[in-house]
N, C-alpha and C positions, 0 to 999 in steps of 0.2 A: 677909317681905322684900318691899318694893316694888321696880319697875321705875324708879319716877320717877327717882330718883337716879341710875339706870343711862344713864336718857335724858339729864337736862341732862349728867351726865361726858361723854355721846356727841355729841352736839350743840356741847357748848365746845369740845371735842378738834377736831371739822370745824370750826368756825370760827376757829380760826388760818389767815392767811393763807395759806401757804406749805404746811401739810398740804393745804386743799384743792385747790390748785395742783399739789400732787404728786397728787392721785386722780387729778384731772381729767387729768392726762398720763398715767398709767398705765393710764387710761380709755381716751382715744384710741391708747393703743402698741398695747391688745389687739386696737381693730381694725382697728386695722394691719396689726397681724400676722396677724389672723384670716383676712383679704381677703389677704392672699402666702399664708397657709397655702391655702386654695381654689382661687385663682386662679393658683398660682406656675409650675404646668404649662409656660408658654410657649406655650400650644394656643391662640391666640387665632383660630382659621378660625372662619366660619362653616360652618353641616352641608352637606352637600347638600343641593338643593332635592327637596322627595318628587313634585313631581309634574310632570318630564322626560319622562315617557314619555307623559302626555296632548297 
């Protein structure tokens, strides 16, 4: 069994307009979401400075 045929079905399939249009959105939703999942805290201070007592 060869891959080739595996490859051009995979390649035509991403070149439909609107499929790769849907990656690329569900591409950027992950890091989206990724950056609220990390960042969602609401902690947005910066630290103390470490060197106050010099």
């Amino acid at each position: 069994m060869s891959i080739k045929p595996w490859t051009l079905s995979i390649t035509a399939f991403l070149n439909h307009r609107w499929i790769s249009g849907l990656l690329l959105t569900l591409y950027y939703l992950a890091i989206l979401l990724g950056l609220i999942w990390m960042y969602g805290k609401g902690d947005f201070s910066t630290p103390p400075f470490i060197y106050q007592g010099f």
